[in-house]
C-alpha positions as CSV (number, residue, x, y, z in Angstrom):
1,X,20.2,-4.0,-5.9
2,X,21.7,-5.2,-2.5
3,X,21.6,-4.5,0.9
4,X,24.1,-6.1,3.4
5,X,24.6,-5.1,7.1
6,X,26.6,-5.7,10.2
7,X,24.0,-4.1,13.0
8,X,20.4,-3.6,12.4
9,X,20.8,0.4,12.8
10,X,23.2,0.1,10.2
11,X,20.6,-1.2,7.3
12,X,19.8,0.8,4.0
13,X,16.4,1.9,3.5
14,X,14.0,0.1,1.1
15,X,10.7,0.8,0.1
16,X,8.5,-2.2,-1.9
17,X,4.9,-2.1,-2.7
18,X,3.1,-5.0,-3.0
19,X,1.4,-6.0,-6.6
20,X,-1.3,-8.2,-7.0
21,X,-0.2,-10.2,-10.0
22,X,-3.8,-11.7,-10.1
23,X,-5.1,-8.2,-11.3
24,X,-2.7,-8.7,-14.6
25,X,-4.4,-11.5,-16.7
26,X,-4.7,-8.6,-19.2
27,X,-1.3,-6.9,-18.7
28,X,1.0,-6.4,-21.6
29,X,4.5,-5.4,-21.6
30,X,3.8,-1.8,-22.6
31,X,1.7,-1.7,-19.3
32,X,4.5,-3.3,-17.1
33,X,6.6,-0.7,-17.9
34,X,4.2,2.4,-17.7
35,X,3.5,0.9,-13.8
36,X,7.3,0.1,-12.7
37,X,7.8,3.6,-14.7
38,X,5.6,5.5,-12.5
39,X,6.6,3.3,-8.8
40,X,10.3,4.2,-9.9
41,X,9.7,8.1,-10.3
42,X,7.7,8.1,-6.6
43,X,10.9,6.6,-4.9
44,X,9.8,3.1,-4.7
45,X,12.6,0.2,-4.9
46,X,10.9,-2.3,-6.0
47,X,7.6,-4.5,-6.4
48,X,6.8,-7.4,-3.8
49,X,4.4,-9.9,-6.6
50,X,2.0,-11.1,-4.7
51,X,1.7,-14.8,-6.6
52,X,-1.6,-17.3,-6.5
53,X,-1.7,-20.6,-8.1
54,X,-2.9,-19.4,-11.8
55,X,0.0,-20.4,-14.2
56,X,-0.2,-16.7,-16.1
57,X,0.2,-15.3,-12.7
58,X,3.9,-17.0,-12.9
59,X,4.2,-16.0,-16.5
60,X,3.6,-12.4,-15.8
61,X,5.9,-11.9,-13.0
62,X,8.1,-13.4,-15.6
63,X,7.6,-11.1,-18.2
64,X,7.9,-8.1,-15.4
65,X,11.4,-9.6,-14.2
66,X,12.6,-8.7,-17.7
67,X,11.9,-5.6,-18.4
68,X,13.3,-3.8,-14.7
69,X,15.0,-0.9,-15.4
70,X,18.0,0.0,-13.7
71,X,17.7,0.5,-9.6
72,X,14.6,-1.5,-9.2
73,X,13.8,-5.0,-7.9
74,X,11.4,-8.0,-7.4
75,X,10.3,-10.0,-5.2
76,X,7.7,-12.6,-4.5
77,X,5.3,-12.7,-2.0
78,X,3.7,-16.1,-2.3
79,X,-0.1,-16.1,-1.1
80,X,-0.5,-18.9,1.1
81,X,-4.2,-18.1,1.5
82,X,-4.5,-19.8,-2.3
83,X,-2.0,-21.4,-3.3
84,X,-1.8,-25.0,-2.1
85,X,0.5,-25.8,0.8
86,X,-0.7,-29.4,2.2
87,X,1.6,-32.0,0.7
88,X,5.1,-32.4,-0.5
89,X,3.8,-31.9,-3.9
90,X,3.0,-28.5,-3.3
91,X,6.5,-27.9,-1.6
92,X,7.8,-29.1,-5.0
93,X,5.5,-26.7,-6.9
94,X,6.1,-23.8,-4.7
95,X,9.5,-24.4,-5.0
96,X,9.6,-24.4,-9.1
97,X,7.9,-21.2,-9.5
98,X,10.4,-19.4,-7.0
99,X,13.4,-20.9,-8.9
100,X,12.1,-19.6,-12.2
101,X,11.5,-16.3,-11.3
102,X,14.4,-15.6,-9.3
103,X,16.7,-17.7,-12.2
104,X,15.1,-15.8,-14.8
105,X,16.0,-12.2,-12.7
106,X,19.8,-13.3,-13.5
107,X,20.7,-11.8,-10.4
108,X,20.4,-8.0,-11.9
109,X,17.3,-7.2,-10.4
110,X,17.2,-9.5,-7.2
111,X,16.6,-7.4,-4.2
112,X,19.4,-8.7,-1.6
113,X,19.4,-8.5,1.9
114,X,21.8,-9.8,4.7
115,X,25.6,-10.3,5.3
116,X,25.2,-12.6,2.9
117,X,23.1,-10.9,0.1
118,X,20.4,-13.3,0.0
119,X,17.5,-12.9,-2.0
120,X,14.6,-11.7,-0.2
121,X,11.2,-13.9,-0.3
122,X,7.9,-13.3,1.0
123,X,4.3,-14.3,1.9
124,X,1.1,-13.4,2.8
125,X,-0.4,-16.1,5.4
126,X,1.2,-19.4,5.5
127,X,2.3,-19.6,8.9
128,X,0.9,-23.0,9.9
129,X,1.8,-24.2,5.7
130,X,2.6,-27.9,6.8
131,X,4.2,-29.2,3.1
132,X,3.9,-32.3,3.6
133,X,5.3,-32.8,7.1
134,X,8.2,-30.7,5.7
135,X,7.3,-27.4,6.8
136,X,8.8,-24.2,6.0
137,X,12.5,-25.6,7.3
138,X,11.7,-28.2,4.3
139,X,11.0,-26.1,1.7
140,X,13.7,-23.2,2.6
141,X,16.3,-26.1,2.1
142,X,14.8,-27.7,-1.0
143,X,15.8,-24.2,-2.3
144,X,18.8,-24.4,-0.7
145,X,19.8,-28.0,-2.4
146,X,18.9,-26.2,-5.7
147,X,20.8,-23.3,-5.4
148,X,19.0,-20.3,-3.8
149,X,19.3,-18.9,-0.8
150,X,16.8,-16.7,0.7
151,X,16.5,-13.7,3.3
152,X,13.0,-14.6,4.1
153,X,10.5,-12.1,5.6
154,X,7.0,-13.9,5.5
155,X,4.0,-12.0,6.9
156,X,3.1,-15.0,9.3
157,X,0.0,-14.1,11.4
158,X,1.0,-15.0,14.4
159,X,1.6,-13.4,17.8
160,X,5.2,-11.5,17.5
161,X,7.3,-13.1,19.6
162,X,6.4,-16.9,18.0
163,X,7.7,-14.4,14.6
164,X,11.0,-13.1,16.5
165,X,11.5,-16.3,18.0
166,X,11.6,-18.2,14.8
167,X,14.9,-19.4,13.4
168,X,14.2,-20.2,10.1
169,X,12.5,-15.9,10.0
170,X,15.2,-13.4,9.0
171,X,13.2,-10.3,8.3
172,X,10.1,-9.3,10.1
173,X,6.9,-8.1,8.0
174,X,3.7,-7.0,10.0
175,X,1.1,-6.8,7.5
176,X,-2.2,-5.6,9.9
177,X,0.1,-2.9,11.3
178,X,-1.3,-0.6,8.6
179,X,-4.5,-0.6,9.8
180,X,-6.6,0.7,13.1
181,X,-8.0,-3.4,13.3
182,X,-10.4,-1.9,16.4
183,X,-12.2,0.8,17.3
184,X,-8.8,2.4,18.8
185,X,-6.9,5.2,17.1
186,X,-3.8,3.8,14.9
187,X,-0.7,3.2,17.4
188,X,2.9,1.8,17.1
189,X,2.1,-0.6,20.2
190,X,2.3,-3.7,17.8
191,X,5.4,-2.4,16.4
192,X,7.8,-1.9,19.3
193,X,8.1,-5.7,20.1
194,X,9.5,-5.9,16.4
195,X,11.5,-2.8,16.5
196,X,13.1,-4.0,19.6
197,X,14.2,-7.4,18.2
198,X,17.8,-8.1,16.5
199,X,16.0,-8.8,13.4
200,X,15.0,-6.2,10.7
201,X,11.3,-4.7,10.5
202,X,9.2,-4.2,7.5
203,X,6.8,-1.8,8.3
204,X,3.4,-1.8,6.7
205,X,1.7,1.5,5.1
206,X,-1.4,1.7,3.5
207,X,-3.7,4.6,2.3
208,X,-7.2,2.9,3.3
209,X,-9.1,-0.4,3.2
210,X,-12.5,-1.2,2.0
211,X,-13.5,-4.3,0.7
212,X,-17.3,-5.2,-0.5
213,X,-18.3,-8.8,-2.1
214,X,-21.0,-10.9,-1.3
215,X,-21.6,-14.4,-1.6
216,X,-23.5,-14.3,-4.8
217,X,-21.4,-15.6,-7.7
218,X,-19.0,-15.2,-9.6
219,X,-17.5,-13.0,-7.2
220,X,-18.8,-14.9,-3.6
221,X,-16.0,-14.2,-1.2
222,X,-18.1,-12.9,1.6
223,X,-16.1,-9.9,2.4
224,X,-17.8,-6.7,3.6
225,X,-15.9,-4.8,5.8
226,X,-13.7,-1.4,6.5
227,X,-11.0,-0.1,8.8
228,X,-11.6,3.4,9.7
229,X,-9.3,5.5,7.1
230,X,-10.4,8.9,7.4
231,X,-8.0,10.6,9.6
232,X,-5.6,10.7,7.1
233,X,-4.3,7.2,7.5
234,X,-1.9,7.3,4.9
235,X,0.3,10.5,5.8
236,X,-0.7,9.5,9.7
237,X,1.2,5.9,9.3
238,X,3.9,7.8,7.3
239,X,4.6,9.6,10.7
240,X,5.0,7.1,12.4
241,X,7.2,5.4,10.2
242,X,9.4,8.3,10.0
243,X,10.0,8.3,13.7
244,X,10.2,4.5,14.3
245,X,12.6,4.7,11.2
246,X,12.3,0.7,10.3
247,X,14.8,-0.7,7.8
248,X,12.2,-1.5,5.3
249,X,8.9,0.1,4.4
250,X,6.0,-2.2,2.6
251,X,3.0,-0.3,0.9
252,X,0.5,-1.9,0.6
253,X,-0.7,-1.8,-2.3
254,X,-0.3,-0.9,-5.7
255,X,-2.9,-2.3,-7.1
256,X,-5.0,-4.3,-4.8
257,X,-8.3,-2.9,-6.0
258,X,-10.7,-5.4,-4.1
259,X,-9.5,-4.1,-0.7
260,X,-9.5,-0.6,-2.2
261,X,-5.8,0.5,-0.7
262,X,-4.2,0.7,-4.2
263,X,-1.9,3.4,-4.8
264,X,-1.2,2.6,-8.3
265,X,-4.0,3.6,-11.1
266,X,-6.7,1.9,-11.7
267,X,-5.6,-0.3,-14.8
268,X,-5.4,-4.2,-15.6
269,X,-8.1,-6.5,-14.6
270,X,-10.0,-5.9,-11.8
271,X,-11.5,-8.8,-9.3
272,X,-15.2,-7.5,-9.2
273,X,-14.2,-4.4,-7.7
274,X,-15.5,-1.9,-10.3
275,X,-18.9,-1.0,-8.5
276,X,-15.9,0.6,-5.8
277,X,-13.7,1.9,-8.0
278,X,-14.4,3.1,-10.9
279,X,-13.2,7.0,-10.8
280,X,-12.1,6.4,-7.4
281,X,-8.7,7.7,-8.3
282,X,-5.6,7.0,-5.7
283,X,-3.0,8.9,-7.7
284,X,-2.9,11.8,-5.5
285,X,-1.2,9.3,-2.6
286,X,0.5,8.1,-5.6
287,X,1.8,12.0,-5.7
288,X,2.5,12.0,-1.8
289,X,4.5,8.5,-1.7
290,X,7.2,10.8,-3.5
291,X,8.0,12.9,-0.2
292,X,7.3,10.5,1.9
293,X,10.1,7.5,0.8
294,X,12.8,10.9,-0.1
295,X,11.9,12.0,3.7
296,X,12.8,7.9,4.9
297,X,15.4,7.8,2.7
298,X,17.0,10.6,4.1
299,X,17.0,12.8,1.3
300,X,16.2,17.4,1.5
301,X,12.9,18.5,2.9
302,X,12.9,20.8,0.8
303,X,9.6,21.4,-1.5
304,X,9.8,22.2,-5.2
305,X,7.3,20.5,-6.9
306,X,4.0,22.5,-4.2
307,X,0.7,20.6,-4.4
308,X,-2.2,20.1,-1.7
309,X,-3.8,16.8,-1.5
310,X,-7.2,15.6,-0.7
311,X,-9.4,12.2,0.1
312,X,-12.6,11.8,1.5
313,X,-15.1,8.7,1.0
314,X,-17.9,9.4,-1.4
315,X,-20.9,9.5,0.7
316,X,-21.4,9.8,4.6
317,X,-21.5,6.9,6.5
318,X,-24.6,7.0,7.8
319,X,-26.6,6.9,3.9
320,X,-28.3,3.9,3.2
321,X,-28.1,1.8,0.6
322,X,-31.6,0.3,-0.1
323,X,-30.4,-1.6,-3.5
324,X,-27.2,-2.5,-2.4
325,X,-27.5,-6.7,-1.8
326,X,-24.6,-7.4,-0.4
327,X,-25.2,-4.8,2.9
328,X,-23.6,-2.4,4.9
329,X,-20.0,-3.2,5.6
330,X,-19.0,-4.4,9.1
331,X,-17.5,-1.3,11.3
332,X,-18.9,1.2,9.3
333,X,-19.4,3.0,12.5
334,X,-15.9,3.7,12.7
335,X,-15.7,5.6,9.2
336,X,-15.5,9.2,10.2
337,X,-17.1,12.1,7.7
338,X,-14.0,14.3,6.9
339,X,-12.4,15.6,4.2
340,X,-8.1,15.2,4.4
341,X,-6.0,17.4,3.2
342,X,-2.1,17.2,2.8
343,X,-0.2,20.4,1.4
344,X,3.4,20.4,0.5
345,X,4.2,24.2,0.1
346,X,7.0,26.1,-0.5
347,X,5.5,29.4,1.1
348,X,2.8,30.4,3.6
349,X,-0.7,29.9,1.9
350,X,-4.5,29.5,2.7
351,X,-6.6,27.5,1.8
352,X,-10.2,28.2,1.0
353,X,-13.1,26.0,1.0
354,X,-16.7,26.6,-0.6
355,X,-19.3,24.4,-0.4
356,X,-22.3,24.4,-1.8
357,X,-25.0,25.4,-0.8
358,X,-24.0,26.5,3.0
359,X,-21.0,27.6,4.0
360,X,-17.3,29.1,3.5
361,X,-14.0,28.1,5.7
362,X,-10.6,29.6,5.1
363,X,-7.5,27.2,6.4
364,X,-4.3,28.7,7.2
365,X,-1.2,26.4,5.7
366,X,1.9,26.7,6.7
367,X,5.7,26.3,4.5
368,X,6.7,22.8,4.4
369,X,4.3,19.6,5.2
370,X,0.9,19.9,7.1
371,X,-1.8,17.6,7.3
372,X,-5.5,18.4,8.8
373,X,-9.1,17.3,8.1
374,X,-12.2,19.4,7.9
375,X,-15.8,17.5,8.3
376,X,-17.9,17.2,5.2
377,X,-21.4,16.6,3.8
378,X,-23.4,16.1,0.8
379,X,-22.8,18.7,-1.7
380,X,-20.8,20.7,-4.2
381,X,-16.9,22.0,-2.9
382,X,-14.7,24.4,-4.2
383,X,-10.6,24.8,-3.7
384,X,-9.1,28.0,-3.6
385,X,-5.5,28.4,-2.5
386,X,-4.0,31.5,-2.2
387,X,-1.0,33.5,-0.6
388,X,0.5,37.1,-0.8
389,X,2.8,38.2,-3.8
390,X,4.2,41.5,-4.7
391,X,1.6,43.3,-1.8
392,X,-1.2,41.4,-2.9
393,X,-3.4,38.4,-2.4
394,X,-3.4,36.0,-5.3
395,X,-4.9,32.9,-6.2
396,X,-2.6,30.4,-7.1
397,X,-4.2,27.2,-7.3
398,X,-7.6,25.4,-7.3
399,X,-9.7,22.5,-7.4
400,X,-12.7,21.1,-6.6
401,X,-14.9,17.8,-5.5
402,X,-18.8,16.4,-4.2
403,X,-20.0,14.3,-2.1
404,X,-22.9,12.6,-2.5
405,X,-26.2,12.0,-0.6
406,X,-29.5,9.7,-1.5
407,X,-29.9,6.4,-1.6
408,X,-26.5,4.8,-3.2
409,X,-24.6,2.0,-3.3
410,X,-22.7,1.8,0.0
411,X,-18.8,2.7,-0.9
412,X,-16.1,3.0,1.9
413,X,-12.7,3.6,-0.9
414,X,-11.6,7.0,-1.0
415,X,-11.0,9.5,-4.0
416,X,-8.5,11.8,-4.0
417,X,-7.6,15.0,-5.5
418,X,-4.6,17.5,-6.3
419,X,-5.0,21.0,-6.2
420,X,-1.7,22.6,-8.2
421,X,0.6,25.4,-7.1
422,X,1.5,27.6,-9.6
């Protein structure tokens, strides 16, 4: 698949997600294409591999580069926060694996970007990678002398304009523009210096983020921290991509279970994340991506396929967590105690909510998109949509959902839900 342009309002519009290929030691081909299957049928283009230093991390991005199916693309993001980037060694390295995977895509599956239709590369991190005294000018043309040429949008995190300003930068990724980083609602302000350059943007979207290790082994990172996701961060950043209207559009993730802001199911092998995951299901953003990338893509408005989403965290954030050793997470005090709700409907409804044991609340939902939250507590809840057919009020989808209260395990992901229209 290629994109090539003359101005930067001129670009195509592509939407990658980014895949942790160190959750797919256990992977098997059959599961490669159930997963690019399913990214495929929500709109997305194409998987940015995020790659670490394991040698079966290489060998599975391999075995996904062969079985693409028509219309959708690879890239790598190499993860500078692992894999060695000190000496002229490593350049060497580095460079090997990015020749065999993009060699071994033939070309056919090679997202292109550019006037020149090179192949995109990217990163996470590496913006002070030093190679060896080569630097990133050394190792782009070390890949040059062998034969590929990239379009490369590294997410470098630095301030923006040392990004726009350098040379050797031909696409701009933001990563930690998905995420309210402070107490402050989520804003475009670090966008615009981006969107304003001559350079295309790659704007970051992401459901939630939650992450919840300790230093105890095997699993010692010593992260334990949240950005506040309850506002309905997803379809919220959505929003705002669909009026900035970026070139590119980077979810992240797939499948980046020990952060929590997978889209993806839960399936492969996890990094110690099971105590936050497990039936924490993220499918019903998986079911939302759909209208989103159609709507930046340009595509109808029109809804066919009506369905009301909903997320909430699984306890409220004030609970404590007396057995949980590795602690309350850092800015918990921003995590708010709502229920979102997202509807896609084709005709006038309302929505219904029951929760047990105190009270009733009726929602009225308009045609088209809408998306509100209603606060919650500890208890049982009941979905009831309905709307008026042939003189009469009829139920026409439900669902339901709890949230719990005691003393758990603290847990900042989010599960979701879809409530049916039929």
């Amino acid at each position: 698949m290629a994109f090539g342009f003359k101005k930067k309002e001129e670009q195509k519009s592509v939407v990658l997600a980014h895949f942790m290929l160190g959750n797919t030691y256990s992977y098997t081909p059959e599961l490669w294409k159930r997963q690019i299957l399913l990214a495929r049928e929500a709109g997305i283009d194409g998987f940015s591999l995020n790659l670490g230093p394991e040698e079966w991390q290489l060998l599975q991005a391999l075995i996904a580069s062969s079985l693409c199916p028509p219309q959708f693309t690879l890239i790598l993001s190499l993860d500078l926060n692992v894999l060695p980037c000190a000496t002229t060694q490593d350049a060497q390295t580095v460079v090997s694996s990015i020749l065999s995977f993009y060699n071994n895509l033939g070309g056919k599956h090679v997202l292109r970007y550019g006037r020149h239709q090179k192949a995109v590369l990217s990163t996470f991190g590496g913006g002070d990678a030093s190679f060896g005294g080569i630097g990133w000018k050394g190792l782009l043309g070390l890949l040059q002398q062998r034969g590929l040429e990239v379009f490369f949008i590294p997410s470098f995190f630095l301030p923006p304009q040392a990004i726009i300003d350098n040379p050797l930068i031909d696409g701009i990724f933001a990563w930690n523009n998905g995420w309210p980083l402070t107490d402050a609602p989520l804003s475009t302000a670090e966008d615009k210096p981006f969107l304003k350059s001559d350079k295309p943007c790659m704007a970051a979207v992401s459901p939630c983020f939650f992450t919840h290790y300790g230093t105890e082994p095997p699993w010692g990172w010593n992260k334990n921290w949240i950005y506040a996701s309850d506002e309905n961060l997803y379809t919220t950043r959505w929003e705002q991509i669909l009026a900035m209207k970026p070139q590119m559009v980077q979810i992240i993730s797939w499948n980046d279970f020990g952060e929590s802001h997978y889209i993806g199911p839960i399936e492969g092998s996890q990094p110690g994340s099971e105590a936050w995951t497990d039936g924490m299901s993220h499918e019903g953003w998986l079911e939302l991506t759909k209208y989103f990338v159609g709507r930046f893509k340009g595509e109808s408005k029109e809804i066919t396929d009506e369905k009301i989403v909903f997320a909430h965290r699984p306890h409220p954030a004030s609970m404590e967590a007396s057995k949980d050793r590795v602690g309350r997470p850092n800015h918990s005090h921003r995590a708010k105690d709502l229920l979102s709700f997202t509807s896609l409907l084709a005709h006038p409804s309302t929505l219904t909510l029951s929760h047990t044991p105190s009270a009733t609340l009726t929602f009225s939902l308009p045609k088209g998109y809408y998306s509100f939250t209603t606060p919650f507590v500890p208890g049982s809840y009941t979905f009831v949509v309905s709307r008026r057919l042939h003189g009469e009020e009829r139920e026409v989808g439900r669902g339901s959902t709890s949230v719990e209260g005691g003393d758990q395990c603290f847990n900042f992901n989010f599960k979701t839900g879809v409530i049916r229209i039929c």
